[in-house]
C-alpha positions as CSV (number, residue, x, y, z in Angstrom):
1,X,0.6,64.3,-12.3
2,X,-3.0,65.8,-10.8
3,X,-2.7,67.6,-7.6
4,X,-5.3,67.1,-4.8
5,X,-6.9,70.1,-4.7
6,X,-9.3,71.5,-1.4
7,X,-10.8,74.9,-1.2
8,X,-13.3,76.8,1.3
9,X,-14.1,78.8,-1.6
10,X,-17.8,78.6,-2.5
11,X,-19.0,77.6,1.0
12,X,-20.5,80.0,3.7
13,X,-18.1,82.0,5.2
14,X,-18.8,80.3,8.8
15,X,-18.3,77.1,7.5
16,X,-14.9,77.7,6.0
17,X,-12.4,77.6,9.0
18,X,-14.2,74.1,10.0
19,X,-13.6,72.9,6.8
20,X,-10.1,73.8,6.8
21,X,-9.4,72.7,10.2
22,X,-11.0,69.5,8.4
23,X,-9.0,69.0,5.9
24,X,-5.7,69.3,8.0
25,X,-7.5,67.0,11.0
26,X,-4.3,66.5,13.0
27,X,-1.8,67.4,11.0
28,X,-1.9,70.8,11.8
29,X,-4.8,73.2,13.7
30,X,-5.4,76.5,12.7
31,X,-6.3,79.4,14.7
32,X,-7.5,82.9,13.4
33,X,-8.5,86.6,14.3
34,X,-12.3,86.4,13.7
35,X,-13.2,82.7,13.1
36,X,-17.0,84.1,12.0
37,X,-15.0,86.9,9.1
38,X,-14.8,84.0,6.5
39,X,-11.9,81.8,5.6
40,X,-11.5,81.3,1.7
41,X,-8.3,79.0,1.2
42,X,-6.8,76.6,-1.4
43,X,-4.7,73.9,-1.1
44,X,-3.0,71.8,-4.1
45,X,-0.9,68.7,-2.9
46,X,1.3,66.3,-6.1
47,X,2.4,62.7,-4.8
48,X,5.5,63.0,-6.5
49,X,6.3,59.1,-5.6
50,X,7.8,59.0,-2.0
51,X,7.8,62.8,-1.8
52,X,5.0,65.2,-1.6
53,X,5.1,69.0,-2.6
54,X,1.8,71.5,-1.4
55,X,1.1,75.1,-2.8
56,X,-1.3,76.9,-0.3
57,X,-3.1,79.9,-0.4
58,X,-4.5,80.8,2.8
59,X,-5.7,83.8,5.1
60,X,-3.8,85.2,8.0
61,X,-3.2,82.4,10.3
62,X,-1.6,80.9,13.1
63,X,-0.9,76.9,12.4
64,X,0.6,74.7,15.6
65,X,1.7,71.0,15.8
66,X,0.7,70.5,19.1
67,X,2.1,67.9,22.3
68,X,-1.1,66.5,21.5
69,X,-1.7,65.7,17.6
70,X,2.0,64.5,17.7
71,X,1.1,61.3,19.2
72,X,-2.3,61.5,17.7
73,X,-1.0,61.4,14.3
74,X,2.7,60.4,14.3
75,X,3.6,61.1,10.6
76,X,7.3,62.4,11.3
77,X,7.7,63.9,7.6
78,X,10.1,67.1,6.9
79,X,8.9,70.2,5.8
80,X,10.7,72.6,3.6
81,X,8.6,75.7,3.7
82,X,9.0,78.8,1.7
83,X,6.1,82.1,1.7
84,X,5.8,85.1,0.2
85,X,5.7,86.4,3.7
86,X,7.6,86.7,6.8
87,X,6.7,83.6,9.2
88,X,7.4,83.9,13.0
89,X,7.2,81.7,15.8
90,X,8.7,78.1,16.7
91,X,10.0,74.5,15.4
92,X,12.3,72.2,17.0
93,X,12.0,71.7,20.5
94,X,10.7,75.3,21.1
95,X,13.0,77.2,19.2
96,X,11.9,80.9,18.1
97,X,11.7,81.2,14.2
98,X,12.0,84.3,12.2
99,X,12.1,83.7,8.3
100,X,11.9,86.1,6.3
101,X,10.3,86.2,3.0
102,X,10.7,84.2,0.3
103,X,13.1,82.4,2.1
104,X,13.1,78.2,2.7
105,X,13.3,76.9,6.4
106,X,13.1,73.1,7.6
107,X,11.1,72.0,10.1
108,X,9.4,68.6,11.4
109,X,6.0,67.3,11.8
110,X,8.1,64.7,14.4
111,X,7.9,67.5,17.2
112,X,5.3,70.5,18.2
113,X,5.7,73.2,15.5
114,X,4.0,76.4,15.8
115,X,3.7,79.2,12.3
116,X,2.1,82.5,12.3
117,X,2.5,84.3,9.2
118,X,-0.1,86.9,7.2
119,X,-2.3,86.2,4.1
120,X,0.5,84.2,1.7
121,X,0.8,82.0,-1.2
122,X,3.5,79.5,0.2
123,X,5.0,76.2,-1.3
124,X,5.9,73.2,0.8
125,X,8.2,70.5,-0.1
126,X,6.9,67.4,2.2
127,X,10.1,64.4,2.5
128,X,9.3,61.7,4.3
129,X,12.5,60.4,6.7
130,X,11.9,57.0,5.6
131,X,12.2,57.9,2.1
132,X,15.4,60.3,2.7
133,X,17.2,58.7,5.8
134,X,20.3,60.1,4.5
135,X,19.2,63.6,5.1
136,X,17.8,63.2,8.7
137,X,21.6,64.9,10.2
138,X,21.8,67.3,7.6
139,X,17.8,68.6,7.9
140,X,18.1,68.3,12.2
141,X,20.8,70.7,11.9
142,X,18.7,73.1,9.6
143,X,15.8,73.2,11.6
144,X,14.3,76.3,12.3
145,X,17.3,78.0,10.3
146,X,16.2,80.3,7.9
147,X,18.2,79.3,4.8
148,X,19.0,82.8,3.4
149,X,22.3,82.2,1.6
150,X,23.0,81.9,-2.1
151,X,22.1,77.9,-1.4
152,X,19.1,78.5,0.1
153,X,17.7,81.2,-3.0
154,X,18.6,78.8,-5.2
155,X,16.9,75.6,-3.0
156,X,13.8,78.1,-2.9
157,X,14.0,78.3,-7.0
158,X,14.2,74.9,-7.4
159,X,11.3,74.4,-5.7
160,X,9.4,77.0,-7.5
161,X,10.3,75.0,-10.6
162,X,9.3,71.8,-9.2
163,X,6.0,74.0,-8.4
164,X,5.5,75.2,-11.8
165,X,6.5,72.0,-13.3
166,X,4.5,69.5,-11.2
167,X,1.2,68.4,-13.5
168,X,3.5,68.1,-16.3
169,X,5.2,65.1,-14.6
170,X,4.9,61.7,-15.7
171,X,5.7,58.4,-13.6
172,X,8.4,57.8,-15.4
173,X,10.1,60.5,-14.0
174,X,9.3,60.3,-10.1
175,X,12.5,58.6,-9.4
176,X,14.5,60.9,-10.9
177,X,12.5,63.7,-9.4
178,X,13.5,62.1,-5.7
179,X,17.3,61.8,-7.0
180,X,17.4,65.5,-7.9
181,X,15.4,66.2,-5.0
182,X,18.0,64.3,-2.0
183,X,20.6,66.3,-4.3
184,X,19.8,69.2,-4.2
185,X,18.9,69.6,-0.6
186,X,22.6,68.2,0.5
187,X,24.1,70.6,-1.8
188,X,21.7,73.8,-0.3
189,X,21.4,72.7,3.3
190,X,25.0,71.6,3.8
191,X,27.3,72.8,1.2
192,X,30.5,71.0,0.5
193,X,32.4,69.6,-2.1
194,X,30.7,65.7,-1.8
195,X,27.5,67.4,-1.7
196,X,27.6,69.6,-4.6
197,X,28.8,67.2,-6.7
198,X,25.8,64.8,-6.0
199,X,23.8,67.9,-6.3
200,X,25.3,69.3,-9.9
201,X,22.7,68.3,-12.3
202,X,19.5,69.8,-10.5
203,X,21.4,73.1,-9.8
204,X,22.4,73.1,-13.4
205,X,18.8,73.3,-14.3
206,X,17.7,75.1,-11.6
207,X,20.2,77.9,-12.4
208,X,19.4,77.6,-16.1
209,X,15.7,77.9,-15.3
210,X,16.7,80.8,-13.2
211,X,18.4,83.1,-16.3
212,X,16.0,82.1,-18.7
213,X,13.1,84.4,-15.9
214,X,15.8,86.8,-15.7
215,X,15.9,86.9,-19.5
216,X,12.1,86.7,-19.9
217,X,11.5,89.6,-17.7
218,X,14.1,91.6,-19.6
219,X,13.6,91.2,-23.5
220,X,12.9,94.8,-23.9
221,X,15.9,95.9,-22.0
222,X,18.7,97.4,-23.9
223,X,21.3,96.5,-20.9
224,X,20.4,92.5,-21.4
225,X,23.9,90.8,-21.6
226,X,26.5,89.1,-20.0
227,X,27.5,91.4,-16.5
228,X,23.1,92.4,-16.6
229,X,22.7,88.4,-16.0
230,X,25.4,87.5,-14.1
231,X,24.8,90.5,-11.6
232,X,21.0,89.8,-11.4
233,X,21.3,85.7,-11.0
234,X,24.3,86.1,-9.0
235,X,27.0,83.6,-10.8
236,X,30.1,84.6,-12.4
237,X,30.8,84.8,-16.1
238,X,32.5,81.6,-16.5
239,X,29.9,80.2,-14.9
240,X,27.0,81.1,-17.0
241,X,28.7,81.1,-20.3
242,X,29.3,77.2,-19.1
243,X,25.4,77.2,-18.1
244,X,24.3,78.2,-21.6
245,X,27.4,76.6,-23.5
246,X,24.7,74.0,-25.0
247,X,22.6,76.5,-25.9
248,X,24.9,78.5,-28.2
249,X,26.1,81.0,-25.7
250,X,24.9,83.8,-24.3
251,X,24.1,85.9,-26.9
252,X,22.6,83.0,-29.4
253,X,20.1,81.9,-25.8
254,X,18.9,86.1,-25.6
255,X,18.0,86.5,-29.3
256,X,16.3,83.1,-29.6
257,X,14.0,84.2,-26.4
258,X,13.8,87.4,-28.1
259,X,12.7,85.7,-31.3
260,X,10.1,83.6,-29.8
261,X,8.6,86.6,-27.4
262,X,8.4,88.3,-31.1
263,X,6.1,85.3,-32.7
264,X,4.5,85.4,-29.8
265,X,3.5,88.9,-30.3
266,X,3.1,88.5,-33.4
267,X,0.9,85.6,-33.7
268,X,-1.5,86.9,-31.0
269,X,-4.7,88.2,-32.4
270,X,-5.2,90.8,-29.3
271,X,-2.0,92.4,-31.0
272,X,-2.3,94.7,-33.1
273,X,1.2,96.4,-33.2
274,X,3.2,96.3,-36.6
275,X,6.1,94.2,-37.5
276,X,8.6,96.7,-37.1
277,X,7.4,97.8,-33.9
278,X,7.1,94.4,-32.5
279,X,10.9,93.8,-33.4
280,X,12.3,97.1,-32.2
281,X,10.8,96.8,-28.5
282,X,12.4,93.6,-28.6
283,X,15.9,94.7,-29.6
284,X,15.7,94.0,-33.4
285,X,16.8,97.2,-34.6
286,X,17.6,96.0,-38.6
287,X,14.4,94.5,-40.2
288,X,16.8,92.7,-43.0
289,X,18.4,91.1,-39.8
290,X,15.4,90.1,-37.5
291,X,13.7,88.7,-40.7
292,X,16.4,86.2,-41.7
293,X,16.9,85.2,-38.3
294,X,13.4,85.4,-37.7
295,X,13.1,83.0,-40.4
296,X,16.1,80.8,-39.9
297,X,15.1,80.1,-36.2
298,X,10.7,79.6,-37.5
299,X,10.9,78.5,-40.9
300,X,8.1,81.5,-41.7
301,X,9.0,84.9,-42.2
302,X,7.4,87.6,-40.0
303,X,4.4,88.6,-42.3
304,X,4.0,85.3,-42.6
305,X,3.2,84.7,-39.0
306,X,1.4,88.1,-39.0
307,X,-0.9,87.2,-42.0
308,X,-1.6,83.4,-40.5
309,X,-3.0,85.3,-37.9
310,X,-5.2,87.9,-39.8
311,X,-6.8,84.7,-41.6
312,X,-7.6,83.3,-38.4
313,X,-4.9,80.3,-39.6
314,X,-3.6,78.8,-35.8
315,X,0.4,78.8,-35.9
316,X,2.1,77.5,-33.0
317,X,5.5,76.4,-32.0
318,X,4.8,73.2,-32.4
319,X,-4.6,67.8,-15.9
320,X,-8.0,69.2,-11.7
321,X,-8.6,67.3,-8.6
322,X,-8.3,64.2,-6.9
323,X,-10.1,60.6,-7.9
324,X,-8.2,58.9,-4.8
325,X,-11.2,57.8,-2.5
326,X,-8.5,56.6,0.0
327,X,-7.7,60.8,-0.2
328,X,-10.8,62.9,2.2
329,X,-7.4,64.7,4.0
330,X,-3.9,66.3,4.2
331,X,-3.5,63.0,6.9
332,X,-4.2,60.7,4.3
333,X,-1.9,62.1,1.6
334,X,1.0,62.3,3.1
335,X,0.7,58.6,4.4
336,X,0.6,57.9,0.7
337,X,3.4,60.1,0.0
338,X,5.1,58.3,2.7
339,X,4.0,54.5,1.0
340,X,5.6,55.9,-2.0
């Protein structure tokens, strides 16, 4: 899929509010510290097919759904916000908000809304309540709520996947993507038995997606294991030797992401470490060892890789804007994310 994509960046700095204001024309309005200091922002928007997801990089700002751009524009869509930084102020018939970072809250474009939060990278996950009339009770009693249980972190990583994921989408896999979407927000919002069930697969992957950062982050760590991930992704053992049962276990999943960090390293031509030195930051302690399961994972040896990439041989492991001319807005994409 290929986000919408708006920016100020590029245009004078007096222009750049104005053209932000612009491209949230009654949606939202915006109001700043020193409209004349400049206002460089980005906004990337995916029509995910009946559901809408926005990563924004904006200034210090206060945003406000007003008494009078809710009748002007009556899009009544949830909102499932999460920033780097904390976000004050109110949603849902006036009531006070403090969420703190990096942590998802609900709120709806049906009633005035008002957000002040510092300069931020923030995701929102935009669910239209035609589209998900079975969550309307479950998100009205959310609203304004920061969700800052174990549900909510993992609601908030599952829509950093979805983030990191998005232009990789096909059609084909939109309805699924709303499936796992109404799933996992029952199962995070309003935990129960029913609920989690519906919501099992996409917190499977979004708690296997989870460990595998926690892994990636730690390849060089000596204390990688079992109790290390369990403790830092916050699931019991049973539960994440279940999670990576498919993958051979726990062990088996560590040294294969060690493996292919080491052809990574090894096949980069800005690297100019050694073999051995490659493998032993990694863990691989016995070059006999790392080679044969270097080779049994790769079909290549080590100097293999390494000599491809002296030769200037490639060895490998084997979408930006909008064309919509119905698009010139955030008003006009989330009536098509609303039309499905």
């Amino acid at each position: 899929m290929t986000p919408v994509i708006f920016t100020t960046m590029g245009l004078p700095k007096a222009k750049q509010l104005d053209a932000w204001r612009g491209w949230f024309d009654t949606v939202f309005d915006v109001a700043v510290d020193d409209p004349q200091a400049g206002f460089s922002a980005t906004s990337e928007t995916w029509n995910l097919g009946g559901f809408g997801l926005s990563r924004v990089h904006a200034p210090r700002l206060r945003a406000f759904r007003t008494p009078d751009l809710v009748p002007r524009n009556p899009i009544d869509h949830w909102s499932v916000t999460i920033g780097h930084k904390r976000t004050t102020g109110e949603a849902g018939w006036q009531r006070s908000i403090d969420v703190p970072a990096g942590t998802p809250f609900v709120a709806s474009l049906g009633r005035e809304l008002v957000s002040l939060r510092d300069e931020d990278d923030r995701l929102q996950l935009y669910l239209p309540r035609d589209g998900f009339p079975d969550l309307t009770a479950v998100l009205e009693g959310a609203e304004g709520r920061p969700l800052s249980d174990a549900m909510g972190k993992l609601l908030a990583e599952f829509i950093a996947l979805l983030a990191r994921s998005a232009s990789s989408f096909a059609d084909a896999d939109l309805p699924g993507l709303q499936t796992a979407v109404r799933g996992m927000v029952l199962a995070c919002v309003a935990p129960s038995p029913d609920h989690s069930a519906f919501g099992a697969a996409p917190i499977a992957v979004t708690r296997k997606e989870a460990v595998r950062r926690i892994v990636d982050l730690n390849l060089a760590n000596p204390s990688l294991g079992p109790d290390f991930l369990c403790r830092e992704a916050g699931m019991s053992r049973s539960q994440l030797y279940r999670l990576l049962e498919s993958e051979g276990g726990v062990k088996n999943y560590i040294q294969r992401r060690r493996l292919k960090q080491c052809f990574a390293e090894l096949s980069n031509g800005a690297n100019s470490r050694s073999v051995s030195v490659i493998a032993e930051g990694l863990g691989f302690l016995d070059p006999s060892s790392f080679s044969r399961s270097f080779r049994k994972e790769f079909g290549l040896t080590p100097k293999e890789v390494m000599h491809a990439k002296l030769s200037g041989v490639p060895v490998s492991l084997g979408r930006g804007g909008s064309s919509d001319p119905d698009v010139r807005n955030l008003r006009d994409l989330l009536g098509l994310i609303a039309r499905g």
